[in-house]
Structure formats: structure tokens, C-alpha cells
N, C-alpha and C positions, 0 to 999 in steps of 0.2 A: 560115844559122844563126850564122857566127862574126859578120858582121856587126851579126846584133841584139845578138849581147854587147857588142860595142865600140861600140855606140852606149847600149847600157844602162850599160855602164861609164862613158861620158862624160858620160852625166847627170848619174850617182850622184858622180862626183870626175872632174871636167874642168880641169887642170891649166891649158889654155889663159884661164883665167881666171882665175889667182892673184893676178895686180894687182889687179884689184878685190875680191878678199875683204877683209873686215875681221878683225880679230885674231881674234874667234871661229871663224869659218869655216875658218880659216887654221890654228888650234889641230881643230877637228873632225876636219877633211880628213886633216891627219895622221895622228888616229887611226885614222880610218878604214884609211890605206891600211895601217897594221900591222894589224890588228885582220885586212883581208882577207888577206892573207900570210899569217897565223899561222895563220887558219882553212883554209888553203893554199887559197882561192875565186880565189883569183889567182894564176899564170896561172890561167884556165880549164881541166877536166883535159881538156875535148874536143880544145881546144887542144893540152895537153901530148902527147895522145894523137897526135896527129900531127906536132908537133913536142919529140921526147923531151926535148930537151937545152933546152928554155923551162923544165925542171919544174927549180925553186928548188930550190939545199941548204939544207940547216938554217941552215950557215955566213950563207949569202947573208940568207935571210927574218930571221935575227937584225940581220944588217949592215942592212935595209932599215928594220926595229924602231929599231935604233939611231940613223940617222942621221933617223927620223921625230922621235925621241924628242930629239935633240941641237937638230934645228931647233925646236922646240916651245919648250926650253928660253931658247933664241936671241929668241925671239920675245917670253918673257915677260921675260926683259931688257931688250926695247930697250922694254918697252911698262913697263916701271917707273923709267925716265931720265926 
């Protein structure tokens, strides 16, 4: 089962492919991973459920939010140079 997550996961935002997104995708993906965070859909709770200390603080999913949100900004700079 945890399997099918992390293969559904990797579909949905596969990190190992960031070189080739384009600024759009690269802006999406972002949101996405806050967007999953905040909705706490990430970790997984089945996950969490077995591994307690994977489950995100508030602290953390914010810092995750942010540095989604820092790099996004990063991004719409270099793409208006």
C-alpha cells in the first residue's frame, strides 16, 4: 500500500525531473507541494501512523509553505531579467 503512494506521489510531483520543467510547471509543482502540506495529505497519515515523528509541525509545513513560496518568487525574477 505505502508503495502505491509513493509511486502516486511521484507521478503527481516527481522532483527527479525538475530540470526539465519549464517556468510554469516549476511555478505549479510548488504550489502543489504547499497546498499538499497545508492540506496535511503529506506525509501520508498511514505513514504517519507508523512512523509518528514523519507527522509535520505547524512550524515545519509553514517553513515548507515558505521556502515553496521564496523559490517561486526566485523564479519569477530570474524569468523577468
Amino acid at each position: 500500500m505505502l508503495n502505491k503512494h509513493v509511486v502516486d506521489w511521484k507521478y503527481e510531483i516527481n522532483l527527479s525531473d525538475w530540470g526539465s520543467f519549464d517556468f510554469f510547471e516549476k511555478i505549479t509543482t510548488l504550489e502543489e507541494i504547499c497546498r499538499e502540506v497545508e492540506r496535511e495529505s503529506m506525509p501520508l497519515k498511514s505513514y504517519t501512523m507508523m512512523h509518528p515523528k514523519a507527522k509535520l509541525s505547524r512550524e515545519q509545513e509553514e517553513a515548507i509553505c515558505k521556502w515553496t513560496e521564496e523559490l517561486g518568487e526566485q523564479l519569477l525574477a530570474e524569468m523577468e531579467e
